[in-house]
mmCIF file of the C-alpha atoms, coordinates in Angstrom:
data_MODEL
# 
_entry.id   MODEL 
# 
loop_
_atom_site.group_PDB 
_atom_site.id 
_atom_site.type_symbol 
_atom_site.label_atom_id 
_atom_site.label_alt_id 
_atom_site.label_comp_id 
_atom_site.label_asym_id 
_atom_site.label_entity_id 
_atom_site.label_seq_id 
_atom_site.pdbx_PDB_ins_code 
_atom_site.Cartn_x 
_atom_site.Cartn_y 
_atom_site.Cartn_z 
_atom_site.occupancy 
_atom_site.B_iso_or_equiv 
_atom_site.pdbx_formal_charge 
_atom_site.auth_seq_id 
_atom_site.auth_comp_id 
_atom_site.auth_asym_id 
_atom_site.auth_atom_id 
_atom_site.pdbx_PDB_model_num 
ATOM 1   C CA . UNK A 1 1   ? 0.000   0.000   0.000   1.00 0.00 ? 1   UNK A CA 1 
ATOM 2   C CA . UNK A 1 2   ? 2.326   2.450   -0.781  1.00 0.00 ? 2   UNK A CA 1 
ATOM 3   C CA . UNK A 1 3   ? 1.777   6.287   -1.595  1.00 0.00 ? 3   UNK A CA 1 
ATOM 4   C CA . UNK A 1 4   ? 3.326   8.967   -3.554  1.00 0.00 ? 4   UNK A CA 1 
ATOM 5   C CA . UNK A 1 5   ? 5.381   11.143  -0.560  1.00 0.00 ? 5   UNK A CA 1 
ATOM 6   C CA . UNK A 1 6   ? 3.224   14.236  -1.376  1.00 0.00 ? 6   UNK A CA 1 
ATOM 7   C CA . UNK A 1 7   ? 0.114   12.572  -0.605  1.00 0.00 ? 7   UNK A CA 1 
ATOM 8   C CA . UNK A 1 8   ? -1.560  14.585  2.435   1.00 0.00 ? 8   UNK A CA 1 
ATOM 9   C CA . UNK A 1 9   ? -3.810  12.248  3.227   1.00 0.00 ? 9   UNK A CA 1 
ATOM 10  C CA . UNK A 1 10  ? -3.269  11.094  6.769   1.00 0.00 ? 10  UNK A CA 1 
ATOM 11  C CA . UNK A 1 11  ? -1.829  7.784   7.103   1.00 0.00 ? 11  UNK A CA 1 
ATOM 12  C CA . UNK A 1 12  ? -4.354  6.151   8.909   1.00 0.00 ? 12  UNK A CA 1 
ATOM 13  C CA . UNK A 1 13  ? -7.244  7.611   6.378   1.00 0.00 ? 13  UNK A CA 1 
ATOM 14  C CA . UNK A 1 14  ? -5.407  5.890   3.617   1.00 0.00 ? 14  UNK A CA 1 
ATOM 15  C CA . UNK A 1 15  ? -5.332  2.775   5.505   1.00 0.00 ? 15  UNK A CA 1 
ATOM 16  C CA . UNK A 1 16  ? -9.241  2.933   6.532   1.00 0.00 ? 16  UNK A CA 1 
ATOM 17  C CA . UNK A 1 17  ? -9.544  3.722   2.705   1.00 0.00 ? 17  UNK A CA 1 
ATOM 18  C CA . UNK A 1 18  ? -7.621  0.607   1.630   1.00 0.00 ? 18  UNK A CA 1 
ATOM 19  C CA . UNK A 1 19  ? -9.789  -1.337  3.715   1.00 0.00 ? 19  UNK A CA 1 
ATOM 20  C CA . UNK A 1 20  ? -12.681 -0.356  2.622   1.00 0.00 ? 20  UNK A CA 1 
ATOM 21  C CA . UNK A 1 21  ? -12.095 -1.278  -0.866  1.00 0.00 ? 21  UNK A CA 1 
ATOM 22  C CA . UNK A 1 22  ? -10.489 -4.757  0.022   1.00 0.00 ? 22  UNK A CA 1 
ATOM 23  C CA . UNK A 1 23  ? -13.196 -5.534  1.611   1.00 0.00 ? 23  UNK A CA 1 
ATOM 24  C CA . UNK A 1 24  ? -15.855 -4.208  -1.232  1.00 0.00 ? 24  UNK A CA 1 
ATOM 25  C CA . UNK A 1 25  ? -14.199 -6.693  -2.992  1.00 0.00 ? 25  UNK A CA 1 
ATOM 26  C CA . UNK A 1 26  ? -14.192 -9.673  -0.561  1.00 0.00 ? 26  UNK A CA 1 
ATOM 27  C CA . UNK A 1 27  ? -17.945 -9.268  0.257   1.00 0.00 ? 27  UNK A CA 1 
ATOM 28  C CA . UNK A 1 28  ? -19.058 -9.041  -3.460  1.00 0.00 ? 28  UNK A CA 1 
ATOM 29  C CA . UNK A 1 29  ? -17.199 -11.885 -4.786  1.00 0.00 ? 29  UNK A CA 1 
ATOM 30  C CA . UNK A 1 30  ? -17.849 -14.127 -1.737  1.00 0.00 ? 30  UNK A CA 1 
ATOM 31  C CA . UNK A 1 31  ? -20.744 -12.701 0.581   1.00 0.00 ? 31  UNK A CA 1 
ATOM 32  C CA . UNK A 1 32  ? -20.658 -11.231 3.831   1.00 0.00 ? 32  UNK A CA 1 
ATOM 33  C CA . UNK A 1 33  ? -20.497 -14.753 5.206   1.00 0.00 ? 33  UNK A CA 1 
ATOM 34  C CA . UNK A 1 34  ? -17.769 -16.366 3.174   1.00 0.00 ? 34  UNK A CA 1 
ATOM 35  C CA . UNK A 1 35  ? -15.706 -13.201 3.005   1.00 0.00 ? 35  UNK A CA 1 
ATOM 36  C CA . UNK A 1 36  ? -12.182 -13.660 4.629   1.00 0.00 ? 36  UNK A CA 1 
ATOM 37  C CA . UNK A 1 37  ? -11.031 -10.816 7.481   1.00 0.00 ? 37  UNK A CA 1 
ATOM 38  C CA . UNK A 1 38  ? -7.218  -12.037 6.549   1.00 0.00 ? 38  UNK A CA 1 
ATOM 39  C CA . UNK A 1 39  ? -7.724  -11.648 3.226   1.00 0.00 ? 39  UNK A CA 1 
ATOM 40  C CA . UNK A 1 40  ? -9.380  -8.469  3.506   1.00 0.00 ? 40  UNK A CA 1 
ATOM 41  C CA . UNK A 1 41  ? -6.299  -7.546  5.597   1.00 0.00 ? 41  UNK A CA 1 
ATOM 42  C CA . UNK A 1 42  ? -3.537  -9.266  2.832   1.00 0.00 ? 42  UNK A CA 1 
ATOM 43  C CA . UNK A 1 43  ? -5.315  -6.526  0.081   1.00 0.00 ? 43  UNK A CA 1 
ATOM 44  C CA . UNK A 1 44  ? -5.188  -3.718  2.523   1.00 0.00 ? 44  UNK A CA 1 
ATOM 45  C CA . UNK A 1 45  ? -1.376  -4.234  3.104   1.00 0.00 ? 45  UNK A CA 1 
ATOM 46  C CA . UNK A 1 46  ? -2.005  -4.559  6.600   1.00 0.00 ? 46  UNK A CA 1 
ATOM 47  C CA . UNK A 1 47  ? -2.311  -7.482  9.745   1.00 0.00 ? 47  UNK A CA 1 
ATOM 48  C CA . UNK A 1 48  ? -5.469  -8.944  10.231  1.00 0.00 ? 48  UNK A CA 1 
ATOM 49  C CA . UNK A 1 49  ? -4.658  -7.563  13.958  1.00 0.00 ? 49  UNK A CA 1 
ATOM 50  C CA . UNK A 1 50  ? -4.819  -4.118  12.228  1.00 0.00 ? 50  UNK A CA 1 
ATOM 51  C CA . UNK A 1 51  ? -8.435  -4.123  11.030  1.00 0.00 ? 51  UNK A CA 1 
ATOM 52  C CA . UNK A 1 52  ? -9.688  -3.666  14.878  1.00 0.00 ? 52  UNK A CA 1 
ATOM 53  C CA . UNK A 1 53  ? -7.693  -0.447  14.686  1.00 0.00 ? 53  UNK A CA 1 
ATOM 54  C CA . UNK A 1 54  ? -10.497 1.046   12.127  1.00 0.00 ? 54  UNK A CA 1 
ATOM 55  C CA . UNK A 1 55  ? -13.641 -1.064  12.624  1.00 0.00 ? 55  UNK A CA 1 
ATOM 56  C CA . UNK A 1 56  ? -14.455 -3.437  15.858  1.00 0.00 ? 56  UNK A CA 1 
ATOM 57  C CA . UNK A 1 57  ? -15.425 -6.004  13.429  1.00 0.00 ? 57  UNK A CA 1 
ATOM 58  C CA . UNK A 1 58  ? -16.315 -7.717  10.686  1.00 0.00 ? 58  UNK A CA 1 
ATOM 59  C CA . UNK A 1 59  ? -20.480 -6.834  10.936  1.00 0.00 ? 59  UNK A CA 1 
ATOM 60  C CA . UNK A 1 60  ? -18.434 -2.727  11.563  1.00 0.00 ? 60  UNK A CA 1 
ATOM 61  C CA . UNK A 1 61  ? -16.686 -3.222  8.432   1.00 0.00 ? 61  UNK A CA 1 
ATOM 62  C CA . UNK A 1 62  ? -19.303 -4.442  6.110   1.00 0.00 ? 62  UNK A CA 1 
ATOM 63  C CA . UNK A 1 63  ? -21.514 -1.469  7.353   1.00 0.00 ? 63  UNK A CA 1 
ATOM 64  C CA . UNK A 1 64  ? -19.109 0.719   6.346   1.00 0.00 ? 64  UNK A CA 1 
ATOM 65  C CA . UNK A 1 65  ? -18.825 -0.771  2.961   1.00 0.00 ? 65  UNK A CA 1 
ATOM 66  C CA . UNK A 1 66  ? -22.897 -0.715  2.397   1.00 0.00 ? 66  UNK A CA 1 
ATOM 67  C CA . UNK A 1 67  ? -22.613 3.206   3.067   1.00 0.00 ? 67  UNK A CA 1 
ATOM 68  C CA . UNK A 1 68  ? -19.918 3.398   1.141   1.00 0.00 ? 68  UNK A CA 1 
ATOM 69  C CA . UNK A 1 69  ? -21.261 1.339   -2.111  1.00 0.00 ? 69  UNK A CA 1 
ATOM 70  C CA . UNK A 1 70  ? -24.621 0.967   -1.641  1.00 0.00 ? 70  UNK A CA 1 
ATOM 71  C CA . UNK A 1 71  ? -26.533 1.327   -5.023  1.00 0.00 ? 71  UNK A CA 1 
ATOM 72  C CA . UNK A 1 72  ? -28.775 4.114   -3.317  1.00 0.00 ? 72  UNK A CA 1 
ATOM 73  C CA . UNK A 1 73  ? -25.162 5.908   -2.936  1.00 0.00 ? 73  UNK A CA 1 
ATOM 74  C CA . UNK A 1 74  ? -25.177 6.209   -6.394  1.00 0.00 ? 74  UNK A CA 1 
ATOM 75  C CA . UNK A 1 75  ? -28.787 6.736   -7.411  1.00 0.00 ? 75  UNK A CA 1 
ATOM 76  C CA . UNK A 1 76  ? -29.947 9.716   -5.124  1.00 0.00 ? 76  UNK A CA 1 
ATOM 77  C CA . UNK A 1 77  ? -26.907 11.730  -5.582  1.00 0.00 ? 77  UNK A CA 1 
ATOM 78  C CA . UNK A 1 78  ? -27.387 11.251  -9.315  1.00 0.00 ? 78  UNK A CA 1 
ATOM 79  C CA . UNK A 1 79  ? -31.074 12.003  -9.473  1.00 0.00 ? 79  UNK A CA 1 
ATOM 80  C CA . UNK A 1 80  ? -30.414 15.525  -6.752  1.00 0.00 ? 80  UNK A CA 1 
ATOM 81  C CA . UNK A 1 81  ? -27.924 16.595  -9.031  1.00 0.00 ? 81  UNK A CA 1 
ATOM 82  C CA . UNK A 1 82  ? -29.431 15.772  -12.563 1.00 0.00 ? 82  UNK A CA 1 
ATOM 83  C CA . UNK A 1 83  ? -29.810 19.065  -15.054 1.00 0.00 ? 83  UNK A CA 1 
ATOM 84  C CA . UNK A 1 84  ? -31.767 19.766  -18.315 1.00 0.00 ? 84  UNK A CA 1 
ATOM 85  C CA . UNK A 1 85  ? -34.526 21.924  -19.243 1.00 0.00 ? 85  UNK A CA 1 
ATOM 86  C CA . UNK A 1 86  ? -37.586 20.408  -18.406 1.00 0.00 ? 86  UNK A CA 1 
ATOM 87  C CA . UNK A 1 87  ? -38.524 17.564  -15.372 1.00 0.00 ? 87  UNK A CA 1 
ATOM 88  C CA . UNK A 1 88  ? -38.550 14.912  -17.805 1.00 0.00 ? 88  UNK A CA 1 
ATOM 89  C CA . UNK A 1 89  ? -34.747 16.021  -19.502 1.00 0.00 ? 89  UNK A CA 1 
ATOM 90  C CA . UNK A 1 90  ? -33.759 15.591  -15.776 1.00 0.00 ? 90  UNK A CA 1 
ATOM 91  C CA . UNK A 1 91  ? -34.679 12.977  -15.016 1.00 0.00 ? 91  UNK A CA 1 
ATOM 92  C CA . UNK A 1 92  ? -33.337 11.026  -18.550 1.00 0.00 ? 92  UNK A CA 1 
ATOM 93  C CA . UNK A 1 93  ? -30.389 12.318  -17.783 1.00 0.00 ? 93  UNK A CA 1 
ATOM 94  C CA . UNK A 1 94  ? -30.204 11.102  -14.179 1.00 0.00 ? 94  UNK A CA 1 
ATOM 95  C CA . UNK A 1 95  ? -31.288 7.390   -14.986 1.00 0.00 ? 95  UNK A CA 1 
ATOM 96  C CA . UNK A 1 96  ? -28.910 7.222   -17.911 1.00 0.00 ? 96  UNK A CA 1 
ATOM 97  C CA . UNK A 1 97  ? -25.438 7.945   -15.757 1.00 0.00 ? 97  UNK A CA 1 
ATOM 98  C CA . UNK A 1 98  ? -27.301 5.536   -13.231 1.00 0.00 ? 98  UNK A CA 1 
ATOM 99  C CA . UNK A 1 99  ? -27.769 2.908   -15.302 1.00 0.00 ? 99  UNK A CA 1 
ATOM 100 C CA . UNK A 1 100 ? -24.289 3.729   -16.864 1.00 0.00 ? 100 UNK A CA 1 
ATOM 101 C CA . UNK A 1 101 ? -22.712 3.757   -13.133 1.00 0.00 ? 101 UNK A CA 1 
ATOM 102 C CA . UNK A 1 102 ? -24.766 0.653   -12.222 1.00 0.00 ? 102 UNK A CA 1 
ATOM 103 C CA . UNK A 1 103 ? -23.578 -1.256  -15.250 1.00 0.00 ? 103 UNK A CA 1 
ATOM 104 C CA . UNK A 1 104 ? -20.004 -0.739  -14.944 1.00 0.00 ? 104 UNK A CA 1 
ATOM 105 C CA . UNK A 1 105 ? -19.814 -2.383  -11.745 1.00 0.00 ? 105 UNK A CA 1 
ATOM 106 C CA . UNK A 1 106 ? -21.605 -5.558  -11.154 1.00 0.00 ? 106 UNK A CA 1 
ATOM 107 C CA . UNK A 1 107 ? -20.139 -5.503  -7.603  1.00 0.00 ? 107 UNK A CA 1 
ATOM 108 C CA . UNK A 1 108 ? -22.740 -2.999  -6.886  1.00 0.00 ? 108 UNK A CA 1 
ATOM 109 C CA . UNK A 1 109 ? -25.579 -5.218  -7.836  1.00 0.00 ? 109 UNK A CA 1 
ATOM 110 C CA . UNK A 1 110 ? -23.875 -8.019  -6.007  1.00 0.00 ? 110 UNK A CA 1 
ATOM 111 C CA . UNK A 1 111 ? -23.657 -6.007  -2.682  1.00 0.00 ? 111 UNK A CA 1 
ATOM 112 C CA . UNK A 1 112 ? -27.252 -4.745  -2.790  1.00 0.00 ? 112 UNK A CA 1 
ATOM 113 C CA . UNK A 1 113 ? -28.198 -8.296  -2.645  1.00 0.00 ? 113 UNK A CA 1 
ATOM 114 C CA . UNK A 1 114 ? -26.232 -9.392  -0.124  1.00 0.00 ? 114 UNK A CA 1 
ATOM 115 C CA . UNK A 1 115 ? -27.322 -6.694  1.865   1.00 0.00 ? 115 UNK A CA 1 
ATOM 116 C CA . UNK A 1 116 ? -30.670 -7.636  1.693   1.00 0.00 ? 116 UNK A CA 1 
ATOM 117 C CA . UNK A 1 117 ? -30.366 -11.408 1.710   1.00 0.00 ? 117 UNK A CA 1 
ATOM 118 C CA . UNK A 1 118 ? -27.538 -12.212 3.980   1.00 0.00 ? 118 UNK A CA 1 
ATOM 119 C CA . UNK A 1 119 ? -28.163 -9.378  6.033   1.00 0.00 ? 119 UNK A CA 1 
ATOM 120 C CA . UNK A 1 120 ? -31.981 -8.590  5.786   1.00 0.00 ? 120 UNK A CA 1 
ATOM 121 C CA . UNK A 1 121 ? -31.708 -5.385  4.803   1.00 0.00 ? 121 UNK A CA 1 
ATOM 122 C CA . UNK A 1 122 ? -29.899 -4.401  8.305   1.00 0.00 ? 122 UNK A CA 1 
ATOM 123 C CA . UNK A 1 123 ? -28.519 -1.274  7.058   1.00 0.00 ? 123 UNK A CA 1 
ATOM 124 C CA . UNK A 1 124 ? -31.068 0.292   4.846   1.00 0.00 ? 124 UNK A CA 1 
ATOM 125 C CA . UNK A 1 125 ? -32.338 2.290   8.028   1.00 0.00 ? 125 UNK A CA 1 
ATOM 126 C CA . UNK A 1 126 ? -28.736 4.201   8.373   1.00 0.00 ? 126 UNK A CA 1 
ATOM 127 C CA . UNK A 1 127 ? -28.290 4.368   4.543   1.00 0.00 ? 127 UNK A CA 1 
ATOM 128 C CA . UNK A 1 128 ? -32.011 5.766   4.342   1.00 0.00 ? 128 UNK A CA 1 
ATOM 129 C CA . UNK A 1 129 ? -31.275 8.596   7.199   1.00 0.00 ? 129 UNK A CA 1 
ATOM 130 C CA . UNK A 1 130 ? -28.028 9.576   5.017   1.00 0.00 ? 130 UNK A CA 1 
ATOM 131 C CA . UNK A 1 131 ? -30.101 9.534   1.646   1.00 0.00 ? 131 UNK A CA 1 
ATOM 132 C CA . UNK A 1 132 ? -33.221 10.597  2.076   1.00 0.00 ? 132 UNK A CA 1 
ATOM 133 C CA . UNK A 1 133 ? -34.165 13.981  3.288   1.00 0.00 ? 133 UNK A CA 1 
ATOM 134 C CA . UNK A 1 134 ? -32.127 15.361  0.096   1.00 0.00 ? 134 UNK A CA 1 
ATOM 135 C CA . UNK A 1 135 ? -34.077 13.232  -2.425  1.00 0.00 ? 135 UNK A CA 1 
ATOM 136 C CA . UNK A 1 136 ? -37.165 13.590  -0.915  1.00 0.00 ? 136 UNK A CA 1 
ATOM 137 C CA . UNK A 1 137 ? -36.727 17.501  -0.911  1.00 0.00 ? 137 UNK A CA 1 
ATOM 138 C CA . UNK A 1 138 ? -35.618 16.805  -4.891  1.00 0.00 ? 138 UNK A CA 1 
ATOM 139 C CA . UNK A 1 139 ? -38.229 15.086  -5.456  1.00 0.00 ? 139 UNK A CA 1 
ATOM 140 C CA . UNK A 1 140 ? -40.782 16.909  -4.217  1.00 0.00 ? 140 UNK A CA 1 
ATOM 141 C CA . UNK A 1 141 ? -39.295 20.418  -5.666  1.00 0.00 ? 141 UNK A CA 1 
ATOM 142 C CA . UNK A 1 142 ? -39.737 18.072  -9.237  1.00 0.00 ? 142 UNK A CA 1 
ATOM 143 C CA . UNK A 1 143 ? -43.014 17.001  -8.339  1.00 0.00 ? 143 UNK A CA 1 
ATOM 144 C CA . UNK A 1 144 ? -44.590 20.588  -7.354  1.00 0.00 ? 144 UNK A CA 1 
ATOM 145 C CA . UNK A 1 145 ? -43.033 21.928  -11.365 1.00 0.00 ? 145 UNK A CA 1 
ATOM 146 C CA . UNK A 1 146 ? -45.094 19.310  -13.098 1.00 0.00 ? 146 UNK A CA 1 
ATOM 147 C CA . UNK A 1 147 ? -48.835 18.034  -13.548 1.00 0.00 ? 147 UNK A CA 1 
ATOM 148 C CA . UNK A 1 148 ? -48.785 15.072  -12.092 1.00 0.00 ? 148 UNK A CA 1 
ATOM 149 C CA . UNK A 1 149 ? -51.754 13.026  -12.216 1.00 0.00 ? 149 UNK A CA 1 
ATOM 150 C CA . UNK A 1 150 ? -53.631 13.003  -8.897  1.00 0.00 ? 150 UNK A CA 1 
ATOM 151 C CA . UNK A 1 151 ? -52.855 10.214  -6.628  1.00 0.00 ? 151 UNK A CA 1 
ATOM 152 C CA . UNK A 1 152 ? -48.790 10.457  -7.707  1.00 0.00 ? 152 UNK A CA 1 
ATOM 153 C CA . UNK A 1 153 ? -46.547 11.854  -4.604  1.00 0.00 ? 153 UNK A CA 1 
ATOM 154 C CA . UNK A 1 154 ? -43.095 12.907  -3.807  1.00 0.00 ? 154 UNK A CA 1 
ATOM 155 C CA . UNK A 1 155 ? -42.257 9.699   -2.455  1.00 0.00 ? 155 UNK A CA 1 
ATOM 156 C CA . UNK A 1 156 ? -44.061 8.080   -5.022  1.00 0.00 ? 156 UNK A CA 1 
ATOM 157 C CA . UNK A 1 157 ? -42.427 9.861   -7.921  1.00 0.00 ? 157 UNK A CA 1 
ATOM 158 C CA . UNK A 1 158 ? -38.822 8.390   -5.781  1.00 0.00 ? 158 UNK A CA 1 
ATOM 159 C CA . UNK A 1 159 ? -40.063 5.105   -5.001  1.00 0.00 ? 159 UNK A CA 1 
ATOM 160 C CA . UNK A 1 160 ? -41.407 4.579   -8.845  1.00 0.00 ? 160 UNK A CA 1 
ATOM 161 C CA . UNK A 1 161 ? -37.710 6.023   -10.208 1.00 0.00 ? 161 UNK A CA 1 
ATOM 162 C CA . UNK A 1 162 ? -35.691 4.269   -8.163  1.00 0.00 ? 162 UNK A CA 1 
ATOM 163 C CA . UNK A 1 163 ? -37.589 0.876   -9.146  1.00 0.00 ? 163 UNK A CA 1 
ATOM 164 C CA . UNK A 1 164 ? -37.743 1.718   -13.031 1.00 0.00 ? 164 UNK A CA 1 
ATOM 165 C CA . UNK A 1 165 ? -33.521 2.172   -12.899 1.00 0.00 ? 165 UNK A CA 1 
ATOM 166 C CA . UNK A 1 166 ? -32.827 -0.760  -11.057 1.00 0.00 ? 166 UNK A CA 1 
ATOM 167 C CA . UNK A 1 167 ? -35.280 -2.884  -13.099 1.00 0.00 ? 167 UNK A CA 1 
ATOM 168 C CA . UNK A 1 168 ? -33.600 -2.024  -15.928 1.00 0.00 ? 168 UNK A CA 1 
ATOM 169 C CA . UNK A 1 169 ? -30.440 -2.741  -14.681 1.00 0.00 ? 169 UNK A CA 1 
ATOM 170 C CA . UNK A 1 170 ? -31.315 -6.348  -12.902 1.00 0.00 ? 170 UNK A CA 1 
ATOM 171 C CA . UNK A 1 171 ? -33.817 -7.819  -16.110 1.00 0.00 ? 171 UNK A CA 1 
ATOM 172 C CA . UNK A 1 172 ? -30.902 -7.091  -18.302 1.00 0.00 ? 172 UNK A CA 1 
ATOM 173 C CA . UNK A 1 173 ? -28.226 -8.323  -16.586 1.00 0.00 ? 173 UNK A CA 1 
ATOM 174 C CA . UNK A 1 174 ? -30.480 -11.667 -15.552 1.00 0.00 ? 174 UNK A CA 1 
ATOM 175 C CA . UNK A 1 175 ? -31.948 -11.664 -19.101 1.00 0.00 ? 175 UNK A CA 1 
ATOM 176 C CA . UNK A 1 176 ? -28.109 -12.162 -20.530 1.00 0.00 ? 176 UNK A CA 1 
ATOM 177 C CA . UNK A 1 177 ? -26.916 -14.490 -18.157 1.00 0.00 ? 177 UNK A CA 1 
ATOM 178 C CA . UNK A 1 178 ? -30.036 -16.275 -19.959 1.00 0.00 ? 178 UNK A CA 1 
ATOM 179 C CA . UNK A 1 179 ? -28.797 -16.236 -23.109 1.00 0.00 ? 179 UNK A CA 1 
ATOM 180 C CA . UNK A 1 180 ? -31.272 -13.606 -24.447 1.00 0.00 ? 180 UNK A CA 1 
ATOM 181 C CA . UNK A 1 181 ? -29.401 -11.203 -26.996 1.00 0.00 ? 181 UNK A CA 1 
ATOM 182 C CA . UNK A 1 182 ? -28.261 -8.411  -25.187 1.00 0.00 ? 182 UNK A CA 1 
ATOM 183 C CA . UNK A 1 183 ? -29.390 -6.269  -28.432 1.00 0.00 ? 183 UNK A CA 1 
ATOM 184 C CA . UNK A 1 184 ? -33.014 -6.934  -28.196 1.00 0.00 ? 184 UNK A CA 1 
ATOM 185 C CA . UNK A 1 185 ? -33.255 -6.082  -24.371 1.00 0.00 ? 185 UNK A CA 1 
ATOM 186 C CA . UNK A 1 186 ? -34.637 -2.986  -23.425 1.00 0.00 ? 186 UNK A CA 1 
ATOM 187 C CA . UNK A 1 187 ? -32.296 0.149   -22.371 1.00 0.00 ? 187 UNK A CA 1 
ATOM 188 C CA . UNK A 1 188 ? -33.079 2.716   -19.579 1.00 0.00 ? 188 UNK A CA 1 
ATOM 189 C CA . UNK A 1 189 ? -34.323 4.994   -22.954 1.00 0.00 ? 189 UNK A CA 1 
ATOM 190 C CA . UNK A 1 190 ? -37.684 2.172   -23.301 1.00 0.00 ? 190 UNK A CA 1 
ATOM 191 C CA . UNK A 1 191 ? -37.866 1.889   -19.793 1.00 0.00 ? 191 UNK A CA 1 
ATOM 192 C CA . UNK A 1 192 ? -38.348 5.387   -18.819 1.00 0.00 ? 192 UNK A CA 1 
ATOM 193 C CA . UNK A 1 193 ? -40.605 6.233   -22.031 1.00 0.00 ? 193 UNK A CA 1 
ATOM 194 C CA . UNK A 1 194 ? -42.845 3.848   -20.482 1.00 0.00 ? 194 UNK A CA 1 
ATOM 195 C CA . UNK A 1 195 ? -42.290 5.535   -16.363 1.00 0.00 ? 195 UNK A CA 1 
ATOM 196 C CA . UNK A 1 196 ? -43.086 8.758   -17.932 1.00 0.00 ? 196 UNK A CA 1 
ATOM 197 C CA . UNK A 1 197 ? -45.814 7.806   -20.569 1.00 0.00 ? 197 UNK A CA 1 
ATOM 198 C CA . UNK A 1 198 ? -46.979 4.864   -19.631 1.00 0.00 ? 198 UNK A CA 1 
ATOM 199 C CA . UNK A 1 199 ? -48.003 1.740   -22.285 1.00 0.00 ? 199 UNK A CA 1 
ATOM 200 C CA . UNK A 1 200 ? -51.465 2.617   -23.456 1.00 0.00 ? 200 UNK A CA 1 
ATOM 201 C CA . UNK A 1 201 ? -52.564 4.909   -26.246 1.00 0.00 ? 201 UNK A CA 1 
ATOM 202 C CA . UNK A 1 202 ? -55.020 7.440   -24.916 1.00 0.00 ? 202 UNK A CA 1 
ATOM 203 C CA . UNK A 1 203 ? -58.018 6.965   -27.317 1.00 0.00 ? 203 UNK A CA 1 
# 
């Protein structure tokens, strides 16, 4: 783990750093459950000893890593900071560098579910209190510049974007690993025609 000499960043932040992204590693290729705290350790340059110096534990590091890579850390930030000239630019913009972000690394994918499965969604709570309040307050600031139909809400509107983006992302990658031609899958450009405009022809 070693560092240019001009690097400012405190030693023991590097370390914490190098950790962290050991252990994303670890987790998503094996699980919370079959990932290894030496081998963790081996990629962060350090003891195994020396992990108790940053996190009291394995269930301490893995939280750390869900805040840290959680696919919710890349959505919301996205969506809050999406531009274009009308609601609908921004938010075809926002789900296109998700799914972009989303698709590059299938860690992320791989963590979410381990998260929820292993883990039973254990963290979402803590994630959630980080998230929300500035995607709500998007969300709603979105909601309040465009006729919605009655019945849609702030939360809604998140809940309903959120699910559309990752949908996308999950049906293709489990559509491919099917043997279904990647080509002929829908994109995030199909999937939010239909979020925004639905499937059915007014008459």
């Amino acid at each position: 783990m070693t560092q240019p000499p001009d690097d400012p960043t405190p030693k023991g932040e590097r370390t914490r750093q190098a950790l962290l992204d050991a252990a994303y590693q670890q987790f998503v290729q094996r699980g919370f459950h079959g990932a290894s705290i030496r081998v963790i350790a081996d990629g962060a340059g350090i003891t195994p000893g020396g992990i108790y110096n940053h996190f009291a534990g394995k269930d301490d590091l893995f939280a750390a890593v869900v805040l840290a890579h959680h696919p919710l850390t890349r959505i919301f930030p996205q969506l809050i900071a999406a531009t274009g000239n009308s609601a609908e630019e921004r938010l075809r913009n926002a789900a296109q560098r998700i799914t972009d972000e989303l698709t590059a690394d299938e860690g992320l994918l791989n963590l979410f579910f381990i998260e929820m499965i292993e883990c039973q969604g254990a963290h979402l709570a803590t994630l959630a209190t980080t998230l929300m309040p500035k995607a709500l307050a998007f969300v709603s600031e979105l909601h309040a510049s465009v006729a919605t139909p009655p019945g849609i809400t702030p939360i809604g509107l998140l809940q309903t974007f959120v699910g559309t983006v990752l949908a996308t992302v999950f049906t293709r990658r489990f559509l491919a690993s099917a043997g279904a031609p990647t080509a002929a899958l829908a994109g995030i450009e199909q999937f939010m025609d239909i979020y925004l405009h639905g499937i059915l022809r007014e008459e």
